[in-house]
Every structure is written in C-alpha cells, then in structure tokens.
C-alpha positions as CSV (number, residue, x, y, z in Angstrom):
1,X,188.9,77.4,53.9
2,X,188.5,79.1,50.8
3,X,191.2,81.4,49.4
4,X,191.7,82.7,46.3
5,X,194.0,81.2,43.1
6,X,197.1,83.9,43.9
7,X,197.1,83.4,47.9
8,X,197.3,79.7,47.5
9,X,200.2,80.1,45.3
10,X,201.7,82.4,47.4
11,X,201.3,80.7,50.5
12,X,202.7,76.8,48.6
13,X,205.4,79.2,47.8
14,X,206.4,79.7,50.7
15,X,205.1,76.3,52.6
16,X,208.3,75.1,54.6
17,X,208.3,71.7,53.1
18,X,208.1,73.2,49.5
19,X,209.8,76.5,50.1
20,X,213.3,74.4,51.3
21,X,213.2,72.1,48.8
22,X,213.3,74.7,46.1
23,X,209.6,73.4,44.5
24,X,208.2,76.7,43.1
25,X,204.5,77.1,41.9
26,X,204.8,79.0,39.1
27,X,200.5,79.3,38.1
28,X,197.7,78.2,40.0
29,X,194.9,78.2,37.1
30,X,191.7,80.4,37.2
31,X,189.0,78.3,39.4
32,X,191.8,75.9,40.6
33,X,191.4,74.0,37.3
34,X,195.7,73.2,37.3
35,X,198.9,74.4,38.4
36,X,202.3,74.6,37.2
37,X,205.3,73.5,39.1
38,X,208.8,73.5,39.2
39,X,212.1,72.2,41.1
40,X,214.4,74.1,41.5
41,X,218.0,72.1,41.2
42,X,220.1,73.5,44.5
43,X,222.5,72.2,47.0
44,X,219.6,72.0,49.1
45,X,218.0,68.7,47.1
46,X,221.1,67.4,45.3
47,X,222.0,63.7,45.7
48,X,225.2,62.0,45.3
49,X,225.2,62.0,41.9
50,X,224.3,65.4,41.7
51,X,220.6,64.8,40.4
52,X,217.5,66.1,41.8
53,X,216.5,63.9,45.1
54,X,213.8,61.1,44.3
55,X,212.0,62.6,47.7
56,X,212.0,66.6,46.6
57,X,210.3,65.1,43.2
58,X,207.9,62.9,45.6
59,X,207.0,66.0,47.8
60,X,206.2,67.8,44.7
61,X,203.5,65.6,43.2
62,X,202.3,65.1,46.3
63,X,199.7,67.8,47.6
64,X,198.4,70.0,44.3
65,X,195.2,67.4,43.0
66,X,194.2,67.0,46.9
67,X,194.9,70.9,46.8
68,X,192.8,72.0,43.5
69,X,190.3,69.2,44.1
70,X,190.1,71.2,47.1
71,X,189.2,74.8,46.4
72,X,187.0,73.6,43.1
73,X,184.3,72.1,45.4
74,X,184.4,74.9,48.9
75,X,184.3,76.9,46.0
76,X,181.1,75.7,44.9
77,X,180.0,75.6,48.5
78,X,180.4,72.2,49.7
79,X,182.1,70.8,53.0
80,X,184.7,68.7,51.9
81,X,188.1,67.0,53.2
82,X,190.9,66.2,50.8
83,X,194.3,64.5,50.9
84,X,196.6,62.2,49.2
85,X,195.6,59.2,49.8
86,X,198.1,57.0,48.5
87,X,200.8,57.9,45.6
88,X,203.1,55.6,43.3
89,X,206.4,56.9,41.6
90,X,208.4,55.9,38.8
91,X,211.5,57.4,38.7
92,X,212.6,57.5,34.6
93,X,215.5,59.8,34.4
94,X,217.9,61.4,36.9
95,X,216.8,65.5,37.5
96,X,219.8,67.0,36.0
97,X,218.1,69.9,35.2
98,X,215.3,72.3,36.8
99,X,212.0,69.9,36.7
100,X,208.4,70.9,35.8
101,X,205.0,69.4,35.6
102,X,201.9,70.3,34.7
103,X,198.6,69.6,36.4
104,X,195.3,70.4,34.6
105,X,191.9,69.0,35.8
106,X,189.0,68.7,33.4
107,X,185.8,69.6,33.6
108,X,185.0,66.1,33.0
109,X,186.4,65.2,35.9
110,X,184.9,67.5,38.3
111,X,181.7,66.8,37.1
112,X,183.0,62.8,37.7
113,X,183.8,64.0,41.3
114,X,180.9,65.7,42.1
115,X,178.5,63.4,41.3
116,X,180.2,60.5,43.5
117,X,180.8,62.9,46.1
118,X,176.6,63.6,45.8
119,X,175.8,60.1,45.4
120,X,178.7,58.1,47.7
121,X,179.9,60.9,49.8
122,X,183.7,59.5,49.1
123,X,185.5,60.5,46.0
124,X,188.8,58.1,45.3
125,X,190.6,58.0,42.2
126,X,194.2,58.1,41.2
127,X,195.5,60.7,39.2
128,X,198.8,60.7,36.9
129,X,201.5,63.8,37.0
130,X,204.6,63.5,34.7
131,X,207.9,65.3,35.4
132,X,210.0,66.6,33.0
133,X,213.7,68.8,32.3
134,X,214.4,71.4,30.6
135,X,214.2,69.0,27.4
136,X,211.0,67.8,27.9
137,X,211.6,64.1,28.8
138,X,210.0,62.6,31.6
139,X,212.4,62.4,34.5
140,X,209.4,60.7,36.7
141,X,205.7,59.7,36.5
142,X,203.4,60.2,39.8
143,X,200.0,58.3,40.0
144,X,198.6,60.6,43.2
145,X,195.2,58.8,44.7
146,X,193.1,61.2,45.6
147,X,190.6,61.5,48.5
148,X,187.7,63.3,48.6
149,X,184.9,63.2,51.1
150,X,181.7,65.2,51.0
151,X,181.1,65.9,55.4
152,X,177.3,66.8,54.6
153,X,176.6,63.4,53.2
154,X,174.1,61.9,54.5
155,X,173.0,57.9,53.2
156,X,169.7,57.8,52.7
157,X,168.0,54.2,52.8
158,X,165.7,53.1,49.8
C-alpha cells in the first residue's frame, strides 16, 4: 500500500506493539529515505535493574528498513514484499536513559536494491542500526536482514 511519509509515522506511532512499549518515531524522512526513533524509558519496558528491556530495544530495530525499503520501491511503482528477515543484536550498554537511533538509506543503496530486485527478483542484505542515550554512546547495535522481493519478476531463460 502506498501512504504518505506523515501517515506512516502516525500510524508506527500508534502500532500496538510500538505504541506500549513507549518506541516513538519522531521523523519519517522525505521519500522514505530514514527515520528517527526513540524509546521512551517507562514502567512499561523497565527491567529489574531498571534499564530499558533488551526486547523493547529489539522491537524497535526491527520493522523501519523492511518499512522504508518498503514505500521507496511502491513508490516508484513496483509490486514488492518486505520483511525482516533475520536480525542480530549486541547489547553494549544498559538503556538508562531515553534511547534513539537513526536510520538513513542512501541513494546508493536503493539504486543496489533496485537493480537486484530487476535482475534476481530477491533483494537480501543486512543492514546495521546503532542505539544510543542521551550521551550519545551506543547502548546496542542491530544488524537487521532485509527482504525484498520484486512479485512481477519474471526469469527469463538465456
């Protein structure tokens, strides 16, 4: 479905699985090009120690490059299907503090996707995200694997 940069941020906003673990978008960039994020330290995702909880920082990272990837390419008229394939986490430092990362995708890598996606019909690469507190160290590191798939490929035989 396409939808616009401001209803998608609205609508993560308010997405259940976001909305109670206090994970706020803050920006979804023009042309779904990156978003910024944050978590939101509450009693609803404190742990025992009173840090963030390693799974509220996991459900973060976890749908925004499926997400962007996304709306960049029904945006330029293709029919595609994206998810997170697979995701790794390092946890660095304990979330203290409100968290917040920053996503940005290049046009590089569009460009990267698009042509595999013309060429292989199946985009999958793995894509870092670091989290940081208010004092700008990195709390965690995310690699997200990213899965693209272009539904009007067809493989031609040569």
């Amino acid at each position: 479905m396409v939808v616009t940069e401001r209803l998608s941020k609205w609508g993560m906003r308010f997405y259940p699985p976001l909305f109670f673990q206090r994970i706020w978008v803050v920006n979804i960039d023009q042309g779904f090009r990156g978003v910024t994020v944050n978590i939101n330290k509450s009693f609803f995702n404190r742990n025992y120690n009173n840090s963030i909880f390693g799974g509220t920082i996991f459900a973060a990272a976890d749908p925004f490059y499926p997400l962007l990837f996304h709306q960049i390419f029904v945006h330029k008229g293709y029919n595609v299907i994206a998810w997170s394939k697979s995701s790794e986490i390092q946890f660095l430092k304990a979330g203290f503090t409100k968290l917040q990362f920053k996503i940005h995708i290049s046009d590089d890598e569009v460009a990267e996707a698009e042509h595999v996606l013309n060429t292989g019909g199946k985009y999958i690469k793995s894509h870092p995200i670091d989290i940081y507190n208010t004092n700008g160290d990195v709390c965690a590191t995310v690699n997200n694997e990213v899965y693209l798939r272009n539904l009007d490929f067809v493989e031609t035989e040569q």
